[in-house]
N, C-alpha and C positions, 0 to 999 in steps of 0.2 A: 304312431303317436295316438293318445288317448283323444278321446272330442268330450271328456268330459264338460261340462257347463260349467263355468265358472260365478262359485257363488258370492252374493253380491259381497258380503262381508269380508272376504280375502283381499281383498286391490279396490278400496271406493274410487271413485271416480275422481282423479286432481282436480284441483281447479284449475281454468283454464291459464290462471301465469303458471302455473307447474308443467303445463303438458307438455311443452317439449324444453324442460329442460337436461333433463337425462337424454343422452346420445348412444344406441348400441349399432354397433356393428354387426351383422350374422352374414359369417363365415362358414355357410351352410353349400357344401356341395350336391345332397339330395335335393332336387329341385321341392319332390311333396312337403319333405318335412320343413324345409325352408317358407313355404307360402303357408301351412298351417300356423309358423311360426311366429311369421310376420303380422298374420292375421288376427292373432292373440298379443303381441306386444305391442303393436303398431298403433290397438285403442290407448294405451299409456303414456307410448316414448316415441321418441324420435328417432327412426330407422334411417343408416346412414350407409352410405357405398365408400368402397376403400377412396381415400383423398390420394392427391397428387403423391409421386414419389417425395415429395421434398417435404408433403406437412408427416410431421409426427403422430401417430396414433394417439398418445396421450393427449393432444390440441384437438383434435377430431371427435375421439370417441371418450364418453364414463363407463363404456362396458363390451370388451368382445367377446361374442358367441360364435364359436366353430362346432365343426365335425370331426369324426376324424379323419374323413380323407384331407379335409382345407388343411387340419394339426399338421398330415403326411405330406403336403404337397406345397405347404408354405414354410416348414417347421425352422427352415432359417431367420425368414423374414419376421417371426412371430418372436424369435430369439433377440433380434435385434430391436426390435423395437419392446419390447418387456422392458432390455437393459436400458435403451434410449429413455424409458417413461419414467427411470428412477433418477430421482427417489419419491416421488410420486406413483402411489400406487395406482397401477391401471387393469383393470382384474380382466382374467381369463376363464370362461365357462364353456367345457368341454361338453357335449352330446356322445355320447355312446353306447352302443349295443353292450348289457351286462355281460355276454359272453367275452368281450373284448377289451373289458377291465385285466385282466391278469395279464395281457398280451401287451400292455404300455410300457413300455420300455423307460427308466431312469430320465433320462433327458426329457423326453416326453412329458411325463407327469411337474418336472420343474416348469416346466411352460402353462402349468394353469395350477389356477387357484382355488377351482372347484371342479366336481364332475357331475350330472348328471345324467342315466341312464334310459334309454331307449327302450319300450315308451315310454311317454314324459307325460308325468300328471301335470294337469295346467297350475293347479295349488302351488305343488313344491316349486315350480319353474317361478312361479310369478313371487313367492317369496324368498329364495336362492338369490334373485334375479333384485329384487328388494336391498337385502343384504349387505349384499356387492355393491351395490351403489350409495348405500349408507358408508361402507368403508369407505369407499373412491372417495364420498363427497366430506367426510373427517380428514383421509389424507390430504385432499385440497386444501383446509380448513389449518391444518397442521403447517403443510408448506408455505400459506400465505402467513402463518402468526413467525414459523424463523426468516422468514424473507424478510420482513418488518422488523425481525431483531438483528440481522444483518446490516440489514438499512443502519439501524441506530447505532450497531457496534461502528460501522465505517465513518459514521456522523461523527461518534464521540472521538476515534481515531482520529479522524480530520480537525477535527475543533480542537484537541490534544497539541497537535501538530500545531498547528495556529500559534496555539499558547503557546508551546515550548519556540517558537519563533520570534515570536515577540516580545518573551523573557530573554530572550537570550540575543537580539537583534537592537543592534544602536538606533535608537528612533530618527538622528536626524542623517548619520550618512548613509545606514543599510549595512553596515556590514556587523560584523558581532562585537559585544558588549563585554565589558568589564566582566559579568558573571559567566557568559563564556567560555572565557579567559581563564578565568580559575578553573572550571571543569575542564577545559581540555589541559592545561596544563598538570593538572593531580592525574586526571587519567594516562600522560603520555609520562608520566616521569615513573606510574608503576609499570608502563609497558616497557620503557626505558631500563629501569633495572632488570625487571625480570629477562629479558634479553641481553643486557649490556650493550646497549647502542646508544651513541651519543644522541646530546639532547641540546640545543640552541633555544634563547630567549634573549630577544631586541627589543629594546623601548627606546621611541623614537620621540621628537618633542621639535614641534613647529618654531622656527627660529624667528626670535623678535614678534612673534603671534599678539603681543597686546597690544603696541605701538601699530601692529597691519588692522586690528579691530579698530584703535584708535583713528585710524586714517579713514578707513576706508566704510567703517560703520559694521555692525554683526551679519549684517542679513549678507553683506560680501564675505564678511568671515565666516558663515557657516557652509558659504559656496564654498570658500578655498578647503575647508575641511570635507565635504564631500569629494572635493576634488581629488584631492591628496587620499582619499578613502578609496578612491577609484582605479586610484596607480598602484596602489600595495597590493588590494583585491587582485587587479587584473597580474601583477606581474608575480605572485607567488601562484608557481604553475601545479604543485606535486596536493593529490587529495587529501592527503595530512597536516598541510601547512595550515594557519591558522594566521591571519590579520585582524585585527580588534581592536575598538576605539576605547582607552583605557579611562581617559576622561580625560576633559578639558580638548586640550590641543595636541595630546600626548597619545602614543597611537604603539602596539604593542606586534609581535610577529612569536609564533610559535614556530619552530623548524624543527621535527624530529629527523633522527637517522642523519644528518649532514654534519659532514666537517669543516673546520673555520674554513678552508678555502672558497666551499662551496657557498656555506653563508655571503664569506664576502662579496662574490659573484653577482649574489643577487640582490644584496646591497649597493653595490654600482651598480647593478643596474633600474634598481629603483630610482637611487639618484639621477641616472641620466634619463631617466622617464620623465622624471618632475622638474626636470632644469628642460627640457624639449617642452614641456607644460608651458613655459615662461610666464607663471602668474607673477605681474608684477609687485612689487614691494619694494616701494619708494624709502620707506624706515629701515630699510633692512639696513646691519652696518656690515654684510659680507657678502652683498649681492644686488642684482636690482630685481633679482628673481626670490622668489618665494623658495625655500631650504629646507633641510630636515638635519639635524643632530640624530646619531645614532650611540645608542650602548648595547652591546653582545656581548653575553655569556656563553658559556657553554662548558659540560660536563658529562660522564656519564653516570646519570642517576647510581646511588649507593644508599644502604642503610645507615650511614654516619651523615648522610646531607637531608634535607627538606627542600621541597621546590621552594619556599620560598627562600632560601641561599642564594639560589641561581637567580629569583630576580631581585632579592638585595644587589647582587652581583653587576647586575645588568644594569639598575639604576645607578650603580656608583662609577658604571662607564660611560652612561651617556650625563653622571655629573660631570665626566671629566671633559666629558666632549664639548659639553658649554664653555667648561673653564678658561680650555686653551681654542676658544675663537669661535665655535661652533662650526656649523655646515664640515659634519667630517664622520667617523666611524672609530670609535675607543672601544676594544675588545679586550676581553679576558676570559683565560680557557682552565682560571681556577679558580676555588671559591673562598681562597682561604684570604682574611684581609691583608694578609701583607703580599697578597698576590702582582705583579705588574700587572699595568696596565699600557696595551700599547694601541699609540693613534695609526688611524691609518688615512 
């Protein structure tokens, strides 16, 4: 190594908040050239010994300095930790004997970023050495500006999220809304055709609901609609299904892929959920418990029908379910008006 003097206008002297912010590692197997090394960077930077196996080179060091025997005798570990430091750039500054340039082998030379040759002017080293740490400290600069736009994209994601929960979420029992309602049903009736798999839609409607307001006051009547909000939710089991407060006291069920039998299945057993509920209802004139009227449709989507068919459909069965006495289930499994309708 040269001992040329290093003049003063190459490397001024930092000031002292600069002095050790740059961290090198030297990776120096020659003990001489290593202590001359040190001797010369060590007025600048901050000379660091390998950290624990567990820290990352990139947390540790802005800059490592090897040889080639450290390149030859660490050349995994130096592998590993390159990949570990990305995408953050953590640069490698190679020492080598010029005759020993042509003898580096492919692998080899992807393990560093620079090389410099054996003997080493202190000029080119302390400005090489510069350099590389100008890169490092842009690539920092760079990964903390998209870490901050990551931050914001997850933010606006989350906030997004938020919104579309609260567009689409009933303010007072929590489960989903009228709008919905509509999106899942236009979405399942083209998934429904395009597959040809049947399609169910229930509209259900709180029995004698004005007369239990009247009795009992709203603030009890928004409990029994939560309530009733909490039966439908918990008892439609399958991640498709769809419960929704349609307005008022009137409360809706999407059931793709299921046939009448299944539907009615779990229409009794809604029923026997909310009769186990025993909200009382003194007005009621078909119980002393709190009831649900039910109307189901169901079909398999077709280009000759619109969903809303199927819930004209559905509303003309749970018209009829009020007609003849309520607390009951009126179905029809077609959409054409002179279709039957049968109670059950």
């Amino acid at each position: 190594m040269s001992h040329d003097v290093l003049p003063d206008l190459v490397k001024p002297s930092p000031e002292p908040d600069d002095r050790w912010q740059s961290r090198i590692f030297l990776g120096i197997d020659h003990q001489q050239n290593r202590q001359l090394l040190a001797a010369l960077l060590s007025r600048f930077y901050s000379l660091q010994d390998l950290p624990a196996a567990a820290i990352k080179w990139t947390q540790a060091f802005d800059l490592c300095i090897f040889d080639a025997a450290f390149l030859g005798r660490c050349a995994e570990q130096i592998a590993e930790q390159r990949a570990a430091a990305s995408p953050v750039f953590l640069p490698f500054l190679l020492l080598i004997k010029r005759p020993h340039l042509a003898r580096m082998t492919a692998s080899q030379r992807q393990q560093v970023d620079d090389v410099i040759t054996i003997p080493v002017d202190q000029t080119e080293l302390l400005l090489r050495v510069e350099s590389l740490l100008h890169a490092r400290q842009q690539s920092l600069q760079l990964s903390a500006l998209l870490a901050q736009e990551r931050l914001k994209e997850q933010q606006l994601e989350t906030d997004n999220q938020i919104l579309q929960q609260i567009a689409t979420q009933d303010g007072l029992t929590g489960i989903s809304n009228r709008r919905a309602f509509d999106e899942k049903l236009a979405y399942e009736w083209k998934l429904g055709r395009r597959e040809q798999t049947p399609l169910v839609v229930v509209l259900c409607d709180v029995d004698y609901f004005k007369a239990y307001n009247d009795t009992y006051g709203h603030i009890t009547g928004d409990r029994c609609l939560r309530e009733i909000a909490g039966v439908l939710d918990k008892e439609i089991r399958r991640p498709a299904d769809l419960a929704s407060r349609y307005g008022g006291e009137e409360f809706t069920l999407i059931l793709p892929k299921i046939d009448l039998e299944g539907a009615l299945h779990l229409l009794n057993r809604i029923r026997s959920t909310l009769r186990a509920c025993a909200i009382a209802h003194s007005q009621s004139a078909v119980g002393p418990y709190v009831s649900l009227s039910f109307g189901l449709a169901s079909t398999v989507p077709n280009w000759q029908l619109q969903p809303e068919d199927l819930l004209r459909a559905a509303d003309a069965a749970l018209y009829q379910a009020k007609a003849e006495g309520r607390d009951r289930v009126v179905m029809t499994s077609a959409l054409a008006p002179t279709s039957p309708l049968t109670q059950i």
